[in-house]
C-alpha positions as CSV (number, residue, x, y, z in Angstrom):
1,X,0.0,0.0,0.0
2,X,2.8,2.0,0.9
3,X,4.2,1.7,-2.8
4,X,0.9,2.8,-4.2
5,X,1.4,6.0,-2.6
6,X,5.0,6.8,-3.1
7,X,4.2,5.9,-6.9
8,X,0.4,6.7,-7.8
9,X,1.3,9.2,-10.4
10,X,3.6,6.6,-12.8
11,X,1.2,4.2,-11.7
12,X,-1.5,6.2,-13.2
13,X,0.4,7.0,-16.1
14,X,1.2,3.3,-16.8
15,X,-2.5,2.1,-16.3
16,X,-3.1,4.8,-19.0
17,X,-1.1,3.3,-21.4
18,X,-2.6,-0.2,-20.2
19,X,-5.7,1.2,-21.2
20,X,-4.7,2.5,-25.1
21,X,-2.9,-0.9,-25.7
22,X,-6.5,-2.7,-25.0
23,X,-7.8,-0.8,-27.8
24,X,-10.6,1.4,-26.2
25,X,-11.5,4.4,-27.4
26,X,-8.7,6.7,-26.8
27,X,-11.5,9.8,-25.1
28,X,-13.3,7.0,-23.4
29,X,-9.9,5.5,-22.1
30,X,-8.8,9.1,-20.8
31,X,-12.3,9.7,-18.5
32,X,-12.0,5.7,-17.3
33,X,-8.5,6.0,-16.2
34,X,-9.0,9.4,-14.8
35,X,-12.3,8.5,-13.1
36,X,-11.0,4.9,-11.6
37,X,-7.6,6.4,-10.1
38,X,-9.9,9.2,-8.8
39,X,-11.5,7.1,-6.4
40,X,-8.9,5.0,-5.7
41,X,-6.8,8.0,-4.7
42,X,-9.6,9.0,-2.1
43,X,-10.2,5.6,-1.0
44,X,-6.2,6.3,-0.3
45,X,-6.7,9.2,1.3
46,X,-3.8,11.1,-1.6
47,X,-7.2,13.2,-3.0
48,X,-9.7,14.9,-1.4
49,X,-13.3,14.3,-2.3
50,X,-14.0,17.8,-3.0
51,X,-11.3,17.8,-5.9
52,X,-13.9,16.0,-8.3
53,X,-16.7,18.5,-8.1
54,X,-14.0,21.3,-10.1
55,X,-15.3,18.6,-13.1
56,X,-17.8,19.7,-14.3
57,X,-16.5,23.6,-14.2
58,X,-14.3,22.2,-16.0
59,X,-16.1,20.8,-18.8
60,X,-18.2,24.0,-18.7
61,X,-15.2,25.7,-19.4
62,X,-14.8,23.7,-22.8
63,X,-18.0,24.4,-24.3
64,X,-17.1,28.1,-23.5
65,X,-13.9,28.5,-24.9
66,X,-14.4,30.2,-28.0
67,X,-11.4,29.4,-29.6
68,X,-12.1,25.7,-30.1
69,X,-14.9,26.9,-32.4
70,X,-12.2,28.0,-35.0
71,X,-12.0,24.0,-35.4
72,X,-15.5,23.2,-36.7
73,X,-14.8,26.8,-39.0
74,X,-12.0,25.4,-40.7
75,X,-13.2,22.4,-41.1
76,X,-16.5,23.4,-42.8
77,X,-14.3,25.7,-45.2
78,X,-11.7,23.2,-46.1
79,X,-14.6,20.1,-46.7
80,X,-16.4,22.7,-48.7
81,X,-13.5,23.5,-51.1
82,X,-12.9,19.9,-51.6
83,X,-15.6,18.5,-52.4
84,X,-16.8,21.8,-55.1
85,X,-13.6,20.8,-57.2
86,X,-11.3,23.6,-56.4
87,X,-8.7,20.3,-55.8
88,X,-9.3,18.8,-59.5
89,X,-9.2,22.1,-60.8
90,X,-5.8,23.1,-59.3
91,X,-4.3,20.1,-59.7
92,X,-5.3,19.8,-63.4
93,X,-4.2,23.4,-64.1
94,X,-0.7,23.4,-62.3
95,X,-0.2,19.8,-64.0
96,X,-0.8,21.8,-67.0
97,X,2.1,24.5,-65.9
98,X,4.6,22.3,-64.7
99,X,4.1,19.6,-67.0
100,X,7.2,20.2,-69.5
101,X,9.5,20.5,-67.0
102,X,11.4,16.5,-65.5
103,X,9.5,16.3,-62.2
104,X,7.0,18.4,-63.3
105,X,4.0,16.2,-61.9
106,X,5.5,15.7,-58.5
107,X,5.7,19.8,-58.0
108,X,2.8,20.7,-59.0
109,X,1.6,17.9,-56.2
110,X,3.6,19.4,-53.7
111,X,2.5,22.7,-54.7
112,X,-0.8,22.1,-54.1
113,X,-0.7,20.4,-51.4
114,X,0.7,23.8,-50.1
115,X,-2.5,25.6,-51.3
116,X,-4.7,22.9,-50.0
117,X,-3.3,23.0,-46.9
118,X,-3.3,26.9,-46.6
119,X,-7.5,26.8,-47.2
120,X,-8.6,23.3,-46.0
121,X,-6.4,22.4,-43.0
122,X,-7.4,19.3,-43.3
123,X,-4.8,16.4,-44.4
124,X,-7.6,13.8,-45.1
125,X,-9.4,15.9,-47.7
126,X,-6.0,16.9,-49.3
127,X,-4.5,13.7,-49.2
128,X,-7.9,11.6,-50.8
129,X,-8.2,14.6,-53.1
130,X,-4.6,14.2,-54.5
131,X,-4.8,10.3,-54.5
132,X,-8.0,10.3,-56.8
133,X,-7.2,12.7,-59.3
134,X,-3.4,13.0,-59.1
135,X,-1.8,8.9,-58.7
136,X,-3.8,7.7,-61.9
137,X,-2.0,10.7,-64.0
138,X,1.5,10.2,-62.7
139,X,1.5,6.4,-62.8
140,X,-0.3,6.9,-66.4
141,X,3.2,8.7,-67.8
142,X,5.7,6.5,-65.8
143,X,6.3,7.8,-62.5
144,X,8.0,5.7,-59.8
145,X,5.4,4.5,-57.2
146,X,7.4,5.5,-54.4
147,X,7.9,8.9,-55.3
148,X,4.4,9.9,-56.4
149,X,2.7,8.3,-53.3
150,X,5.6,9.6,-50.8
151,X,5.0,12.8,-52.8
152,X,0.8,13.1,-52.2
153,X,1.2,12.0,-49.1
154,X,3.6,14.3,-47.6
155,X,2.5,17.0,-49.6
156,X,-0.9,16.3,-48.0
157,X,0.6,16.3,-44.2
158,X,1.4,20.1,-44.9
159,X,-1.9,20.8,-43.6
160,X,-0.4,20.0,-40.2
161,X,1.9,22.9,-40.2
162,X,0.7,25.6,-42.7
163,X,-1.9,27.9,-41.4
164,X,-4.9,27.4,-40.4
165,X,-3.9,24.2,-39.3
166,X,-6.5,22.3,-36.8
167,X,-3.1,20.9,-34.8
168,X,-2.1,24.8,-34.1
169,X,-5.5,25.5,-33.1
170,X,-5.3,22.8,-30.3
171,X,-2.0,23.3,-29.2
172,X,-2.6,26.7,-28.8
173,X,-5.3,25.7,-26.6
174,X,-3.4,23.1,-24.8
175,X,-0.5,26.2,-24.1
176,X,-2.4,28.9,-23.3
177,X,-1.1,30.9,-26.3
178,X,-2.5,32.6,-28.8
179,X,-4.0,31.3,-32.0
180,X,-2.4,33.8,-34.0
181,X,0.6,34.0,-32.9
182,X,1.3,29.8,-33.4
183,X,-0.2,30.5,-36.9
184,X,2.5,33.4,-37.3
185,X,5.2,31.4,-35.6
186,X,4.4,28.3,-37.9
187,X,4.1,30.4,-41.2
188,X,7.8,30.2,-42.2
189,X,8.4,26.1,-40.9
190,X,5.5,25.5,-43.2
191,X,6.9,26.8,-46.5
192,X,10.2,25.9,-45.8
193,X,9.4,22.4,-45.3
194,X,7.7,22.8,-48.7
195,X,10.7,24.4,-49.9
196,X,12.7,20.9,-49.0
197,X,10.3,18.9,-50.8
198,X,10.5,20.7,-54.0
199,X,14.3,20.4,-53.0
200,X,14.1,16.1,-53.0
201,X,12.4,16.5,-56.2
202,X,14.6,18.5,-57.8
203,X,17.4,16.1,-56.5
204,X,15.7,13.4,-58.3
205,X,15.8,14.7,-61.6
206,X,19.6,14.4,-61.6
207,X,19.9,11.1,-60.1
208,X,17.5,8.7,-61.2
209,X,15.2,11.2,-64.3
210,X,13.4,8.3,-65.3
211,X,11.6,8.4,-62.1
212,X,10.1,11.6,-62.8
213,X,9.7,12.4,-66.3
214,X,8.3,15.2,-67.8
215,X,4.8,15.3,-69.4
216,X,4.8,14.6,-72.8
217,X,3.6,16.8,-75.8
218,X,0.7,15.3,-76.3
219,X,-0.6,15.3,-73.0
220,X,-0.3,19.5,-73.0
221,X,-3.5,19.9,-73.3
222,X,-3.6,23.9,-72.5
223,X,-1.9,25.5,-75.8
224,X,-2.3,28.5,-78.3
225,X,-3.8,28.2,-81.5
226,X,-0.2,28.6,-82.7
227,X,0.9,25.9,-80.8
228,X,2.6,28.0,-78.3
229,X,3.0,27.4,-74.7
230,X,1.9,30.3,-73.7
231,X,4.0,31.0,-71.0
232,X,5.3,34.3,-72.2
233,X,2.2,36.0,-71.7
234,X,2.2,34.4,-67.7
235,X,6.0,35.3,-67.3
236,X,5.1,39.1,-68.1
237,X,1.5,39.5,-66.0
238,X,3.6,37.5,-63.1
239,X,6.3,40.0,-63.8
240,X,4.4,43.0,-63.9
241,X,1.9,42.0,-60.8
242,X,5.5,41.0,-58.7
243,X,6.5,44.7,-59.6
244,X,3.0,46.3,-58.3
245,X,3.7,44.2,-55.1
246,X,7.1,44.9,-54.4
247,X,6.3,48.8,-55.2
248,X,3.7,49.2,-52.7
249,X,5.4,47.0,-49.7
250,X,8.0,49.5,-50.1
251,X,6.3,53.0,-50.1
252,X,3.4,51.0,-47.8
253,X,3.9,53.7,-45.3
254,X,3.1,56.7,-47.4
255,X,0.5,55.0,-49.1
256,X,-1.4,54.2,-45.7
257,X,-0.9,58.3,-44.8
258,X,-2.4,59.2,-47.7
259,X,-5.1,57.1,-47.4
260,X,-5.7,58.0,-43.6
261,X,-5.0,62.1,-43.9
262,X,-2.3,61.3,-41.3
263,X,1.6,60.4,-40.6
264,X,1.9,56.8,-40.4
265,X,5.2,56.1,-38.3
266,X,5.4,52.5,-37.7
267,X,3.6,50.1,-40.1
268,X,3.6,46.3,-39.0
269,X,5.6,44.1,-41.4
270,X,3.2,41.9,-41.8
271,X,0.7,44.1,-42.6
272,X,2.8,45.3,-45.4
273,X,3.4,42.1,-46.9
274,X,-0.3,41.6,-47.0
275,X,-1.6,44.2,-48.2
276,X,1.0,44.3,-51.3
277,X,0.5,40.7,-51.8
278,X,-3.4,41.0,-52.0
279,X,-2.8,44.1,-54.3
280,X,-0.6,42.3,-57.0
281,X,-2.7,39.3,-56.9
282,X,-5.9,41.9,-57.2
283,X,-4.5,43.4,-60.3
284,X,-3.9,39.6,-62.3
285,X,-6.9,39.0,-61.3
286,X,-8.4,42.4,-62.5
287,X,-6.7,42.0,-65.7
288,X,-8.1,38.6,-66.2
289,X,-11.4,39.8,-66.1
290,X,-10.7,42.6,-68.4
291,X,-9.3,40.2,-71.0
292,X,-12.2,37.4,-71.0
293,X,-15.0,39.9,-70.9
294,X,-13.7,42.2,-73.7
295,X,-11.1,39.7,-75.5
296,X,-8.4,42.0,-76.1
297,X,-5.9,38.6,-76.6
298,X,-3.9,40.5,-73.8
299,X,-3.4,36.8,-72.1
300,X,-2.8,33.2,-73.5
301,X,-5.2,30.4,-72.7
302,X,-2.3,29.3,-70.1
303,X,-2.4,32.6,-68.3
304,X,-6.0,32.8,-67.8
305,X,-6.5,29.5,-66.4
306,X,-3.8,29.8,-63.8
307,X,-5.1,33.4,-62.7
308,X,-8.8,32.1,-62.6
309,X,-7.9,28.7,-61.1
310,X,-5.5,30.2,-58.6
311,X,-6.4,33.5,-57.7
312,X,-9.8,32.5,-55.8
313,X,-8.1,30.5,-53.2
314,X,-5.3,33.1,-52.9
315,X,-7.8,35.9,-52.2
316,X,-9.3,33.2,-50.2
317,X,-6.1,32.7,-47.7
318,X,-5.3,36.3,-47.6
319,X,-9.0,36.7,-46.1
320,X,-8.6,34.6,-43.5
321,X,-4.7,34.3,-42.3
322,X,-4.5,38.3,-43.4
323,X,-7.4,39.3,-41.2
324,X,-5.8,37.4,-38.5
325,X,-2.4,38.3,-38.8
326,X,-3.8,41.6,-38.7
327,X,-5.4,41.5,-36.0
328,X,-8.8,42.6,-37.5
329,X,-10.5,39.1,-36.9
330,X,-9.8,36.1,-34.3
331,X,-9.1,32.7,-35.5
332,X,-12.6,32.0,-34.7
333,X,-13.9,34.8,-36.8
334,X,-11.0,34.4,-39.7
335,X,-12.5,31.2,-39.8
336,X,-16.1,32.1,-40.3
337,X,-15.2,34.4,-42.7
338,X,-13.3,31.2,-44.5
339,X,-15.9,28.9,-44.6
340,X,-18.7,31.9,-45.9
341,X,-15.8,32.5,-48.6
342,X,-15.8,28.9,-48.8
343,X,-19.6,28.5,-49.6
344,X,-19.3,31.7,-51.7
345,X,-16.7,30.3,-54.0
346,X,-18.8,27.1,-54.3
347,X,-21.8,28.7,-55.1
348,X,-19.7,31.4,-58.0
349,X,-18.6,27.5,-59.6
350,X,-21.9,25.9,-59.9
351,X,-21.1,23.4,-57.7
352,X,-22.9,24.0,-54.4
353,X,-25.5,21.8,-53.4
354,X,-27.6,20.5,-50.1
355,X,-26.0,17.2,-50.7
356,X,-22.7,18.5,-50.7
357,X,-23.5,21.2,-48.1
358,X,-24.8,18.1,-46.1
359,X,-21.8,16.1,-46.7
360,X,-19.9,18.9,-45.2
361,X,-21.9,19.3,-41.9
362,X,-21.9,16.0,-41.1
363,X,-18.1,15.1,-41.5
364,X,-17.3,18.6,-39.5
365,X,-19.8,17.6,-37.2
366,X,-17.9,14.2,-36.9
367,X,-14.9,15.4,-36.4
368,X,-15.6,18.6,-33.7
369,X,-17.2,16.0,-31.8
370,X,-14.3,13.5,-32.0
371,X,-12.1,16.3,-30.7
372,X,-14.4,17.5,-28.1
373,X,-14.7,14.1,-26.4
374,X,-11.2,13.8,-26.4
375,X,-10.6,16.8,-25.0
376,X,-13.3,16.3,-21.8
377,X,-11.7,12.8,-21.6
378,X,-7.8,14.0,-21.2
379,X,-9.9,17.0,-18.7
380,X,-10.6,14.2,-16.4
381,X,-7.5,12.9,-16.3
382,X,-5.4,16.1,-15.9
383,X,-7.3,17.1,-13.3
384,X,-6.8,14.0,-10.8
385,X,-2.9,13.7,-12.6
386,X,-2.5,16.7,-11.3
387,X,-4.0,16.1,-8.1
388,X,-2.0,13.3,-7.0
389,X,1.6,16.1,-8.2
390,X,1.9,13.8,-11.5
391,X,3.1,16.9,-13.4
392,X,5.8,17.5,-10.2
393,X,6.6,13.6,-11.1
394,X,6.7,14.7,-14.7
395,X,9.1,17.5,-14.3
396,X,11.4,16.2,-12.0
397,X,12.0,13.1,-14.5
398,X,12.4,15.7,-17.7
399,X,14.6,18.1,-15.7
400,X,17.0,15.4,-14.3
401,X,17.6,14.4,-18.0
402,X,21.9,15.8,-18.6
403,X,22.3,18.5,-21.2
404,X,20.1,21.5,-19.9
405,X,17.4,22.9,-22.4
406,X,18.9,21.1,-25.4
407,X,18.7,17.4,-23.5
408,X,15.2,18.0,-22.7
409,X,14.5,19.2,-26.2
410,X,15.7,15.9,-27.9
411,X,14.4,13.6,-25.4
412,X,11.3,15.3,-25.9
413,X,11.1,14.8,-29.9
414,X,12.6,11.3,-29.0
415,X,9.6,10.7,-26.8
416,X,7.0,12.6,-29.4
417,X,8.6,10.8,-32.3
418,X,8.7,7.5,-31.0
419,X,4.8,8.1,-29.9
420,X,3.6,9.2,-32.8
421,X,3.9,5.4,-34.2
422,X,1.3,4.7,-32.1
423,X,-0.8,8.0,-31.4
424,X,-2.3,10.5,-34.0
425,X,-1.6,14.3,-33.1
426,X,-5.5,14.8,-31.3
427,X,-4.3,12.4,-28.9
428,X,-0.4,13.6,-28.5
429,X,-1.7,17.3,-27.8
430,X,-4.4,16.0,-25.5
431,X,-2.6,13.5,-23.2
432,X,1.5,14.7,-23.6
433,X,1.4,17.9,-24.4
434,X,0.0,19.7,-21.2
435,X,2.1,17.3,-19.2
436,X,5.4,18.8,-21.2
437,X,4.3,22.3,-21.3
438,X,5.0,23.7,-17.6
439,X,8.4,21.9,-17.5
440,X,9.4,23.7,-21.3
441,X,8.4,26.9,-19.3
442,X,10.1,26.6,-16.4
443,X,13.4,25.8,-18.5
444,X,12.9,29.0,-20.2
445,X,11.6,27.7,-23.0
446,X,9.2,30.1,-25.7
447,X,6.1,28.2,-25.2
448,X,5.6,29.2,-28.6
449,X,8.2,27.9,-30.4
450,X,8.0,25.1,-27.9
451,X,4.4,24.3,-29.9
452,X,5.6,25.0,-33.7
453,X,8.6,22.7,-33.1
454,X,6.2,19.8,-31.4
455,X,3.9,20.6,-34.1
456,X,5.9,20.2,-36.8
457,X,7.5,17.0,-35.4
458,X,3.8,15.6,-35.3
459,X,3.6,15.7,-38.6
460,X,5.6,12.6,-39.0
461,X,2.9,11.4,-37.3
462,X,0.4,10.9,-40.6
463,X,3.9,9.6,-42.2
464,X,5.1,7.1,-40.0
465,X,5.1,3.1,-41.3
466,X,3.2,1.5,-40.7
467,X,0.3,3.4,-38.8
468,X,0.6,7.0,-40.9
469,X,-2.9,7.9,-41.2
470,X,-1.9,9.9,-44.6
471,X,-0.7,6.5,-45.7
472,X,-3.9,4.8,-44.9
473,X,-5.8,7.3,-47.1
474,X,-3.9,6.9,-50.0
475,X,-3.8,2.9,-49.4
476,X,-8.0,3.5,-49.2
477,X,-8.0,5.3,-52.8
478,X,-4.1,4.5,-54.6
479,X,-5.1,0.6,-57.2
480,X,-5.2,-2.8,-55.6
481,X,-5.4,-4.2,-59.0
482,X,-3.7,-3.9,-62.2
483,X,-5.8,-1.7,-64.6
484,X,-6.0,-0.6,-68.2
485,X,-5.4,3.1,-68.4
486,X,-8.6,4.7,-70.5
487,X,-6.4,7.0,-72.0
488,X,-4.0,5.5,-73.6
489,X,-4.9,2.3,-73.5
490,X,-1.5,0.8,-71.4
491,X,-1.9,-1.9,-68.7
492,X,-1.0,0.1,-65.1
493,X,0.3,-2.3,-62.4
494,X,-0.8,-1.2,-59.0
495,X,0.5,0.1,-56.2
496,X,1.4,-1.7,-53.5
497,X,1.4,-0.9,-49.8
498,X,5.1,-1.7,-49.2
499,X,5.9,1.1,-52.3
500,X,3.5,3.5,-50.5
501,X,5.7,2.9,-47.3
502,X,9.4,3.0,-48.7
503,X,8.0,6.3,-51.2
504,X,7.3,8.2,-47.5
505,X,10.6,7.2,-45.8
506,X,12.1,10.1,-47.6
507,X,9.8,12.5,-46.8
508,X,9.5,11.5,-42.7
509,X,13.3,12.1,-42.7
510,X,13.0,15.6,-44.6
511,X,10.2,16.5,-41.7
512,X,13.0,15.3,-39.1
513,X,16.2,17.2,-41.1
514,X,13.0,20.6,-40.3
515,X,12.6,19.4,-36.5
516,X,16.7,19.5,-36.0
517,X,16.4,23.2,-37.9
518,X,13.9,24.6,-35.7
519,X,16.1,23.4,-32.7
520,X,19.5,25.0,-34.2
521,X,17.8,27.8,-36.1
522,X,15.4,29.5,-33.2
523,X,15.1,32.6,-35.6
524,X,13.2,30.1,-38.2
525,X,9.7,30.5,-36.3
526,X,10.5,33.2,-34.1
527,X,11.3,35.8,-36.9
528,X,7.9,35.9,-37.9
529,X,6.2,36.8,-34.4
530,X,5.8,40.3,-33.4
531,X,8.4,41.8,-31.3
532,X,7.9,42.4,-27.7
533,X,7.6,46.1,-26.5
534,X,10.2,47.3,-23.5
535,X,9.2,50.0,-21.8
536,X,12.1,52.6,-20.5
537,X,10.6,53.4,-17.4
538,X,13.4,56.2,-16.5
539,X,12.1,57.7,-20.0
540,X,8.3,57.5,-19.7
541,X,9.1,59.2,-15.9
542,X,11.0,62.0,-17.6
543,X,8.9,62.8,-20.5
544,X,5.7,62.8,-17.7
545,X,7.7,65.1,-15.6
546,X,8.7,67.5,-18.1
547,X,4.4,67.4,-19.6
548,X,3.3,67.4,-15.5
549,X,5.0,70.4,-13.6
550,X,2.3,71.0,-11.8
551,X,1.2,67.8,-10.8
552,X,4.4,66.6,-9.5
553,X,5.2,69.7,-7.6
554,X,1.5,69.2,-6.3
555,X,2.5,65.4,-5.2
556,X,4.7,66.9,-2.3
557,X,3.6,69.0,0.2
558,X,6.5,70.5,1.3
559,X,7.3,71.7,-2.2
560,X,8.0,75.0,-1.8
561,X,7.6,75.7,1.9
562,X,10.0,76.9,4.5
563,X,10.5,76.5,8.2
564,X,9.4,79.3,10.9
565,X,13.4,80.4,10.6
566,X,13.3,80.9,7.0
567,X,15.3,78.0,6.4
568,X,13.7,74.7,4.0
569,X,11.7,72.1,5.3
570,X,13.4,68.8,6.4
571,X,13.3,66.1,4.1
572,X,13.7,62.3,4.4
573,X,15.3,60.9,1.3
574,X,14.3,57.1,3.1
575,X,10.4,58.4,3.0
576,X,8.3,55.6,0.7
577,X,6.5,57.2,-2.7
578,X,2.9,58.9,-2.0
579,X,0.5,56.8,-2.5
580,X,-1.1,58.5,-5.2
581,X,2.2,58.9,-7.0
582,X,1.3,58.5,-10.8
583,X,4.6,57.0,-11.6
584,X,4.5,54.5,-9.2
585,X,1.3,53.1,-10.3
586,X,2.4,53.0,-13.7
587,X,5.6,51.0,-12.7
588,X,3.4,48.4,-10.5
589,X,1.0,48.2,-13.6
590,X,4.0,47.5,-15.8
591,X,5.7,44.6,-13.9
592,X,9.0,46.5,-13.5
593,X,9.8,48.8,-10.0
594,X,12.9,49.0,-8.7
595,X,11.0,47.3,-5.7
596,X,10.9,44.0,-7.8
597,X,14.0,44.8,-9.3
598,X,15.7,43.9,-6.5
């Protein structure tokens, strides 16, 4: 009995795991686990009884929490896009644009996968989406298996990282950060990672080309009546709407006095690089409407197709990540606006319907209830963990580990890594997550950068052989069976589950090379948060001085007057402040006195 007590917290811990391995639900196994050692820790006299009526306070406190209704937002918005076509259409298109190049197939994949994951946020939808319409083209012109399923797989795990990823959402949550600022802090991870698989692609066409070929003539299906390309006429409106962007970003500042009839001294970078990226992707889009309505012939075919097949969703991401990076919208209400645009764009194509609408509701439906089970189920066991000092047990096992900040960071990803075979990211940011999080603070640790990094390393989690979740939906829609291709007529072999595994080995150890960055590289998601403001107290007291005479001669009363001999009043250096000395409430409000100073 004795040992119980010494060791209910691992105990706890264990019987948790016990729990998972039987294969119960993982939300039901959470609330069972937290529910049995409750009682058995006040049958032990560790807990008192009072310590399970917080519960339902807690669970109360879920269904307020407004920014978990971002999830069921995004959601709605990046089912809606998939199923209207904006996938096929894309994927078709930047097949189309890529195509002549070696490799071309495979970036325009990964491209879109970006894109996708930038509006949807959602890895199943990109992933299914990419399998269905993109695997039958790249097997059809001789790609290896490995690379194209590796290739739509990863590419479809971006929606992990890339904002307004559901997994930033939570772990915000799970922190007790900001939405906004784990989107801003994730932006650059996310399109670098991209960045490395266009990078393993491009490596590819030098060592084994006949892996990834190029597209051939006759499968160019977008060309002039000449027989041109048409790529000319993109190079110059890309050119010219780069130039418009570039311009503005840099005279931003004047621009924004103008407009507001007043000096604008400090302009956000981010809102620059908005605002001049929505203006140059305004003005393709502008002329594209210009040309099709009054056929000028000032684009090719090939132009106008990629600005109407890309500029929606652009316009669509710079509605909802540019309202929140910002700050003119939440997450919750950048995603309303999202999945409105979302419906909007749906209905503009022709393609909106109840049955798709209904599809919609009831897989985001699904899904926001999946996550908020989970999330009262790891409530329940947090709160008796915590009762019984499991998080003290925690830290005291993370912070013994040799090597300071750096040991606990790779025994961490070790940990998270090694997990992740087993676990998909709803249940690591639910059960490990708010056990790691007080321990990464105490070390000093940004507990945002603390959340991209774990982020990002979760993503091998949809990767992993042989339980990758990404790999499961591309086994569910990838061929079984050797087909005839209805095309051109060639017999396709299919694609096996052992080439879907080898083809995402690559990618899970690209993922791992952007884990091992983050960690060496700090600047890589910190460079994109805002900068934190220091106040110079001994200036703000000088500059209120110099605007207050009077009220700080009026602060002391003997200011001014002299003894019966003429002589000045006495004064007492060691005296504390007045009471209602401005400057001293301003210093307590700020955090900073010399009292706490020293």
């Amino acid at each position: 009995m004795e040992f119980l007590s010494n060791n209910f917290a691992p105990i706890m811990f264990g019987g948790l795991i016990v729990f998972l391995l039987l294969g119960f639900p993982v939300a039901f196994s959470l609330g069972a686990c937290g529910l049995f050692f409750g009682f058995v820790g006040i049958e032990l006299g560790l807990l008192p009884e009072a310590l399970l009526q917080a519960l339902p306070l807690r669970i109360f406190g879920i269904m307020q929490n407004d920014t978990l209704l971002a999830i069921p937002f995004f959601t709605l918005m990046g089912l809606i896009l998939e199923r209207s076509g904006m996938a096929e259409d894309l994927l078709d298109t930047i097949g189309q644009l890529f195509g002549p190049l070696r490799g071309g197939l495979a970036f325009a994949v990964i491209f879109v996968g970006a894109l996708l994951a930038a509006t949807t946020g959602v890895v199943a939808a990109s992933v299914i989406s990419m399998g269905l319409i993109s695997l039958p083209i790249m097997l059809r012109y001789g790609y290896d298996r490995r690379v194209a399923a590796g290739a739509i797989a990863a590419s479809g795990t971006l929606a992990q990282i890339i904002p307004p990823s559901l997994v930033l959402i939570i772990l915000a949550d799970q922190l007790g950060r900001s939405v906004g600022d784990m989107y801003k802090g994730a932006f650059i991870p996310g399109f670098a990672l991209t960045v490395l698989y266009f990078g393993y692609v491009v490596l590819l066409t030098f060592i084994r080309p006949n892996w990834v070929p190029a597209l051939p003539l006759e499968a160019r299906t977008i060309r002039e009546d000449n027989g041109g390309s048409g790529m000319r006429s993109l190079l110059i409106l890309t050119i010219v709407s780069t130039a418009v962007a570039v311009y503005l970003g840099q005279h931003y500042a004047q621009v924004l006095s103008w407009f507001k009839d007043e000096t604008a001294l400090n302009v956000a970078t981010d809102e620059t690089i908005v605002v001049s990226l929505c203006a140059g992707v305004m003005l393709a889009f502008v002329i594209a409407i210009i040309n099709k309505v009054t056929r000028m012939g000032l684009l090719s075919r090939m132009a106008e197709r990629v600005t109407f097949v890309l500029i929606p969703p652009l316009l669509l991401i710079f509605l909802v990540l540019g309202t929140i990076f910002l700050g003119v919208a939440t997450p919750t209400e950048g995603g309303a606006m999202g999945a409105m645009g979302a419906l909007i764009m749906a209905m503009s194509r022709g393609r909106l319907s109840m049955k798709l609408l209904k599809q919609a509701l009831t897989s985001t439906t699904k899904l926001s209830s999946f996550v908020v089970f989970i999330l009262v189920g790891s409530t329940v066991f947090s709160l008796v963990f915590q009762g019984v000092d499991g998080s003290r047990w925690v830290e005291h096992l993370l912070t013994s580990v040799p090597g300071g900040q750096l040991g606990f960071l790779i025994v961490v990803n070790l940990l998270i890594f090694f997990l992740a075979f087993f676990l998909d990211f709803f249940e690591l940011s639910f059960i490990v997550v708010p056990l790691l999080a007080p321990v990464a603070e105490k070390m000093g640790i940004d507990l945002i950068w603390f959340g991209v990094l774990l982020a990002v390393n979760m993503q091998t989690s949809f990767m992993h052989p042989p339980f990758g979740f990404a790999l499961f939906f591309l086994r569910s829609v990838a061929p079984v069976k050797e087909y005839t291709d209805k095309l051109t007529k060639k017999l396709i072999q299919p694609v096996t589950t052992m080439q879907i595994y080898w083809g995402a080995i690559p990618f899970v150890i690209i993922q791992i090379i952007m884990v091992g960055a983050i960690i060496a590289f700090p600047g890589i998601v910190s460079s994109g948060l805002d900068k934190k403001v220091v106040y110079d107290l001994d200036k703000i007291r000088m500059e209120m001085e110099a605007s207050m005479p009077d009220a700080m001669e009026q602060q002391d009363p003997t200011a001014g007057m002299t003894g019966a001999a003429g002589g000045e009043a006495p004064t007492d250096s060691s005296d504390p402040a007045p009471a209602d000395d401005p400057m001293k409430a301003l210093q307590d409000s700020l955090g900073d006195t010399p009292e706490k100073k020293n």
